[in-house]
mmCIF file of the N, C-alpha and C atoms, coordinates in Angstrom:
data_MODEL
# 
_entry.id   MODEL 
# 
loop_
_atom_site.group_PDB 
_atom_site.id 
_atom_site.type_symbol 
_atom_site.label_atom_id 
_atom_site.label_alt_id 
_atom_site.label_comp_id 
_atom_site.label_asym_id 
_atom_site.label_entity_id 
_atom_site.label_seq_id 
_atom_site.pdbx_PDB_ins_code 
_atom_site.Cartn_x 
_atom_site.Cartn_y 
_atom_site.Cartn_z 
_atom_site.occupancy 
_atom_site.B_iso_or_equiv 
_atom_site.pdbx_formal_charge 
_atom_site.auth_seq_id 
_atom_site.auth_comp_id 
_atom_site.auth_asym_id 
_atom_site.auth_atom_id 
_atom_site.pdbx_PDB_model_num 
ATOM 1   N N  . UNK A 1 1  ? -61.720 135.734 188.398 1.00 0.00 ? 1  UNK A N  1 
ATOM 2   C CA . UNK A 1 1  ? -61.276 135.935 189.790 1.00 0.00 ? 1  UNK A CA 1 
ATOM 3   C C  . UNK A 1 1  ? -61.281 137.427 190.132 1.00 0.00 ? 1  UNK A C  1 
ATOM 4   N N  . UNK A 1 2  ? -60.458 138.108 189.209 1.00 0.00 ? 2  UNK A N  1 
ATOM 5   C CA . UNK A 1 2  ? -60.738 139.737 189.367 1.00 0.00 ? 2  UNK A CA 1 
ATOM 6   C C  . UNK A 1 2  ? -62.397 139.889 189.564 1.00 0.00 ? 2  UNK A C  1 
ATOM 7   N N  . UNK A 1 3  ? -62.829 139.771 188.471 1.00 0.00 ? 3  UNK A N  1 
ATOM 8   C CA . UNK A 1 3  ? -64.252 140.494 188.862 1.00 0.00 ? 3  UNK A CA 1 
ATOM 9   C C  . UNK A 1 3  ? -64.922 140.107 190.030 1.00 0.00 ? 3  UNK A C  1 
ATOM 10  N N  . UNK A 1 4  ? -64.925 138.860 190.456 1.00 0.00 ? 4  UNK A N  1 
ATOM 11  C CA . UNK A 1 4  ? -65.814 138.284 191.568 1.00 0.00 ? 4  UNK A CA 1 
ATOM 12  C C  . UNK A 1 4  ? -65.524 139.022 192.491 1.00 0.00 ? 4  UNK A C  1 
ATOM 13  N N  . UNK A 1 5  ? -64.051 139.709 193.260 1.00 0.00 ? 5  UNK A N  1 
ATOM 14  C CA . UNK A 1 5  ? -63.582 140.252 194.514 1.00 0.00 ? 5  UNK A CA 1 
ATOM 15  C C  . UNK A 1 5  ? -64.455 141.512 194.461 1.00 0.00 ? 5  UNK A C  1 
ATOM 16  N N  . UNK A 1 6  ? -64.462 142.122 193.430 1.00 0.00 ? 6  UNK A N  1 
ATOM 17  C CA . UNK A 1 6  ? -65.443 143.874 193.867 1.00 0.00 ? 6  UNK A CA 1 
ATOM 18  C C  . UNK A 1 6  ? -66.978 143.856 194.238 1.00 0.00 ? 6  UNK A C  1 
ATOM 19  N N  . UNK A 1 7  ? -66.964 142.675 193.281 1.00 0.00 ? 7  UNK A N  1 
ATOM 20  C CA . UNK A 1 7  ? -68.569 142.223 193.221 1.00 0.00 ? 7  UNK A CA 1 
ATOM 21  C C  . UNK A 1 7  ? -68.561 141.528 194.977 1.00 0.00 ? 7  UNK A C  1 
ATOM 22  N N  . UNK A 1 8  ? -68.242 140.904 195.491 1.00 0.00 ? 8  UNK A N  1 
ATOM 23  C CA . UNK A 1 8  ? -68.338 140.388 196.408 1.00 0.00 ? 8  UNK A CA 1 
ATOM 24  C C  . UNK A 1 8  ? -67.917 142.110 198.084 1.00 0.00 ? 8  UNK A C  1 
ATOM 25  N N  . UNK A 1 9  ? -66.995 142.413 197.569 1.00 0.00 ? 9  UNK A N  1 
ATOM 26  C CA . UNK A 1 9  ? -66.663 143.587 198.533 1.00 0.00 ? 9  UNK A CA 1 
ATOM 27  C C  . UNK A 1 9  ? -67.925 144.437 198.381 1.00 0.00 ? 9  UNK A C  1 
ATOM 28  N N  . UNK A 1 10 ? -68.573 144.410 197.104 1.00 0.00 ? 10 UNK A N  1 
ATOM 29  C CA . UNK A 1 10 ? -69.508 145.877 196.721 1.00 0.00 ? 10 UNK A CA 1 
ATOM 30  C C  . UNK A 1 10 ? -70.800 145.526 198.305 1.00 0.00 ? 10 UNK A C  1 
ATOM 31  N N  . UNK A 1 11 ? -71.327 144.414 198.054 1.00 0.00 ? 11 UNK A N  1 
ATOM 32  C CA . UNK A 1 11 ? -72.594 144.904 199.266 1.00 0.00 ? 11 UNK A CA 1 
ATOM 33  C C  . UNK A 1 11 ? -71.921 144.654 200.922 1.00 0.00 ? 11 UNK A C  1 
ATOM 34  N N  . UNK A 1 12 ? -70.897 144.547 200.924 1.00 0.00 ? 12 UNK A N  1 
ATOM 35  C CA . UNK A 1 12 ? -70.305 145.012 202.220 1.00 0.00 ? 12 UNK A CA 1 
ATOM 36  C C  . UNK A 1 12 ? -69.840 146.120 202.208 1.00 0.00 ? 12 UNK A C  1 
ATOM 37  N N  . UNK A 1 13 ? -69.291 146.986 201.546 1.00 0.00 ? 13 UNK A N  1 
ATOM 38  C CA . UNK A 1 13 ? -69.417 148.545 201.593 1.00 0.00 ? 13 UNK A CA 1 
ATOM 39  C C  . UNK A 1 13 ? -70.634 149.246 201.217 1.00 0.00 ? 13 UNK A C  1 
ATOM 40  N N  . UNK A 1 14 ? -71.906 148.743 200.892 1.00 0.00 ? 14 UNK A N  1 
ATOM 41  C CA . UNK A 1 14 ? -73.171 149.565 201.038 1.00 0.00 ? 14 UNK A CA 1 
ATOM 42  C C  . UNK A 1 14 ? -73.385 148.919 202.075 1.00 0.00 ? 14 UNK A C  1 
ATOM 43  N N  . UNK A 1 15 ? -73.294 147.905 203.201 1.00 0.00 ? 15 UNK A N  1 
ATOM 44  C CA . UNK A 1 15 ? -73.872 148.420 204.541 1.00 0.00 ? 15 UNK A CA 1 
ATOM 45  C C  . UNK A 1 15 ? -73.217 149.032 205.338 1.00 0.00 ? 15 UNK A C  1 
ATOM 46  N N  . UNK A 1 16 ? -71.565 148.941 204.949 1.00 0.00 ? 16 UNK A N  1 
ATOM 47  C CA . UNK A 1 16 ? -71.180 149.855 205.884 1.00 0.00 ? 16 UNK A CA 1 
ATOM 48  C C  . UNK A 1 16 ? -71.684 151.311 205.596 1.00 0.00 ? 16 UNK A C  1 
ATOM 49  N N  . UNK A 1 17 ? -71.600 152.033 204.323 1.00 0.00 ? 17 UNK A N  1 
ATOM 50  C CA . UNK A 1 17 ? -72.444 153.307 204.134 1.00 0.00 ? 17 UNK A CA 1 
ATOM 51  C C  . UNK A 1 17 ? -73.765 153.457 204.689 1.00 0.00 ? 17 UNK A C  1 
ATOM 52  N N  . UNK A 1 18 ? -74.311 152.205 205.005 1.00 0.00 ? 18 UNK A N  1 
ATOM 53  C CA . UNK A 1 18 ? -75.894 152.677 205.109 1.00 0.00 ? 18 UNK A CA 1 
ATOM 54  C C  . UNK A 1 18 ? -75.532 153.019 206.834 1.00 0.00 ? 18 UNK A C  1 
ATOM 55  N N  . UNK A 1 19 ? -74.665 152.057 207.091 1.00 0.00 ? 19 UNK A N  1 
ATOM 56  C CA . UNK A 1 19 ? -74.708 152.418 209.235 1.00 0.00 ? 19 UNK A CA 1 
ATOM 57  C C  . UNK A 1 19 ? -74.153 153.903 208.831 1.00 0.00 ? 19 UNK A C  1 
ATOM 58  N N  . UNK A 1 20 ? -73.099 154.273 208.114 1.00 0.00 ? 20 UNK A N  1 
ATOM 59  C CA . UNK A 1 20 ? -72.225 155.710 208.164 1.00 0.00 ? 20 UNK A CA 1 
ATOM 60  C C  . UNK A 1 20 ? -73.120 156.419 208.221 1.00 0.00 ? 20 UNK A C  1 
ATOM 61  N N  . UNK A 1 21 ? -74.094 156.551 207.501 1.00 0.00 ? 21 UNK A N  1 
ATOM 62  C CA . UNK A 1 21 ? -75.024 157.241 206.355 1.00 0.00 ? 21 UNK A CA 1 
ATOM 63  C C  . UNK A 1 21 ? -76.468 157.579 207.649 1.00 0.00 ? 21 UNK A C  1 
ATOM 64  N N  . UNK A 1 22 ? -76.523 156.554 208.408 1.00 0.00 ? 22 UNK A N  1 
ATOM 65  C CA . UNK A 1 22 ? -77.316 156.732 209.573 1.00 0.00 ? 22 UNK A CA 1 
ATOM 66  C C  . UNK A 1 22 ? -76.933 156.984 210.604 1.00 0.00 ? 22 UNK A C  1 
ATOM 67  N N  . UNK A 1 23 ? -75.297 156.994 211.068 1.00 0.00 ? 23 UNK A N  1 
ATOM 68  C CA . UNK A 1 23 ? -74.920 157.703 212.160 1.00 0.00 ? 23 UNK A CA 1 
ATOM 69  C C  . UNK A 1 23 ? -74.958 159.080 211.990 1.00 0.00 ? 23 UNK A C  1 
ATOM 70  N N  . UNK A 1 24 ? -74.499 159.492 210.897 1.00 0.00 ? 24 UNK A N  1 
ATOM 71  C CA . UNK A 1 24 ? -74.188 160.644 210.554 1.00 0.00 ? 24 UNK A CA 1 
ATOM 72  C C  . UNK A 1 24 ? -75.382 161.265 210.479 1.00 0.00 ? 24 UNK A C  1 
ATOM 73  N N  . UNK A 1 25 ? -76.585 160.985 210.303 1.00 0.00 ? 25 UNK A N  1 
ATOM 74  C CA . UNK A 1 25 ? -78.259 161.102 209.680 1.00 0.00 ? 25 UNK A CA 1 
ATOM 75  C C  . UNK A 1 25 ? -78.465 161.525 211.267 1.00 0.00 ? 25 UNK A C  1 
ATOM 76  N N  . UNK A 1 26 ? -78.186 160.657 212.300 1.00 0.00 ? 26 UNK A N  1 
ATOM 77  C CA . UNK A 1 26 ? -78.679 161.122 213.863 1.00 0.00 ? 26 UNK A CA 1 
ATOM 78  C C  . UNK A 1 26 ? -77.710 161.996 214.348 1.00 0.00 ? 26 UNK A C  1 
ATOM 79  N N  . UNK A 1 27 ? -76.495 162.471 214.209 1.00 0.00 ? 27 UNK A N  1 
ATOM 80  C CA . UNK A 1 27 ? -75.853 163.216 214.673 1.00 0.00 ? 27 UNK A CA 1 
ATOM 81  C C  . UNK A 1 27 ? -76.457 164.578 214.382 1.00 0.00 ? 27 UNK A C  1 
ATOM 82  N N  . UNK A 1 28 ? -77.038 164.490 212.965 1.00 0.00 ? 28 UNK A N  1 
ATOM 83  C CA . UNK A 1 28 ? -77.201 165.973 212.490 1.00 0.00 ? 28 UNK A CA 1 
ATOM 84  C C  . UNK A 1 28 ? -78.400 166.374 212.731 1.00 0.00 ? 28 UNK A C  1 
ATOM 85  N N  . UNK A 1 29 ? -79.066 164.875 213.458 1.00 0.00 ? 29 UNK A N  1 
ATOM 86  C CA . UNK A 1 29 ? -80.632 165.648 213.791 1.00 0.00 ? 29 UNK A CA 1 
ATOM 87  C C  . UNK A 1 29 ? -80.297 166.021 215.626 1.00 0.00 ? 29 UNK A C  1 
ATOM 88  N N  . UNK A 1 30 ? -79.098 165.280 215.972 1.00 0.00 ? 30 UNK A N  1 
ATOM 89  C CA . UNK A 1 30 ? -78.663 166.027 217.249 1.00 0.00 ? 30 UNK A CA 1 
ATOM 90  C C  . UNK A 1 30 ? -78.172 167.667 216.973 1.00 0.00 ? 30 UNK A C  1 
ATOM 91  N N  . UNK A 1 31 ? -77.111 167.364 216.465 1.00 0.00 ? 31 UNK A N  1 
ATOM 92  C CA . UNK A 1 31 ? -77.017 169.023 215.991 1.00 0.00 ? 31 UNK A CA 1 
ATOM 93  C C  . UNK A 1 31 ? -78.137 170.018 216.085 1.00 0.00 ? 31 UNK A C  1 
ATOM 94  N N  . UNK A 1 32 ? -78.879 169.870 214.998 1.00 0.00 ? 32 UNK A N  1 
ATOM 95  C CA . UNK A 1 32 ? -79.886 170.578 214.778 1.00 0.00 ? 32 UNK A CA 1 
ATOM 96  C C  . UNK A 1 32 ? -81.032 170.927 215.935 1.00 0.00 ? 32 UNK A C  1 
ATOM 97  N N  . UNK A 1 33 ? -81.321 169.697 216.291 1.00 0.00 ? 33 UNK A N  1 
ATOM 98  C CA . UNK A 1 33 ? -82.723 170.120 217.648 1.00 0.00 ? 33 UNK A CA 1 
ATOM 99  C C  . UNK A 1 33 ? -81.773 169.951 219.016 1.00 0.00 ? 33 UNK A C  1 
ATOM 100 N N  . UNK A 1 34 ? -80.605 169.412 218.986 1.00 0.00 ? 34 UNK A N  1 
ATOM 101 C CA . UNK A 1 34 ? -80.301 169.783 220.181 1.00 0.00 ? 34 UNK A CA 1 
ATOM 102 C C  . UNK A 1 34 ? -80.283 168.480 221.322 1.00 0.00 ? 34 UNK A C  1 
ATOM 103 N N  . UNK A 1 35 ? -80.595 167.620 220.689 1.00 0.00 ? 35 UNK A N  1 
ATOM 104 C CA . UNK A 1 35 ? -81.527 166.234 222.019 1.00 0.00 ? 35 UNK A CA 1 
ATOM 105 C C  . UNK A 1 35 ? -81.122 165.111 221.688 1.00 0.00 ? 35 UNK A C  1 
ATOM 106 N N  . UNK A 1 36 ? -80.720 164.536 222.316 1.00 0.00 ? 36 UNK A N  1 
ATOM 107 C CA . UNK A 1 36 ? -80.142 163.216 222.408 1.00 0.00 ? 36 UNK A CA 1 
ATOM 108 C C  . UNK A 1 36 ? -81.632 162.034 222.324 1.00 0.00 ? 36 UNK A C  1 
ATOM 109 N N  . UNK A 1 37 ? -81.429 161.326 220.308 1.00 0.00 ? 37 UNK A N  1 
ATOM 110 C CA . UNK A 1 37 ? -82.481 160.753 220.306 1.00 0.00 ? 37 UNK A CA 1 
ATOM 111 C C  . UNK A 1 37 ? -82.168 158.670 220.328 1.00 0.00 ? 37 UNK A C  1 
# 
């Protein structure tokens, strides 16, 4: 029972990282050039 819960939480916290991971990815290409993409 323990092990199944992390294993089961684990690929719902890599997609939430992957959206984080890509908001954060377009913010900094806003930053950088300036432009709303």
């Amino acid at each position: 029972m323990k092990r199944d819960v992390p294993v089961r939480k684990n690929p719902y916290k890599g997609i939430n990282l992957n959206k984080k991971n890509i908001t954060f990815a377009t913010n900094l290409a806003q930053a950088i050039f300036g432009q709303n993409i």
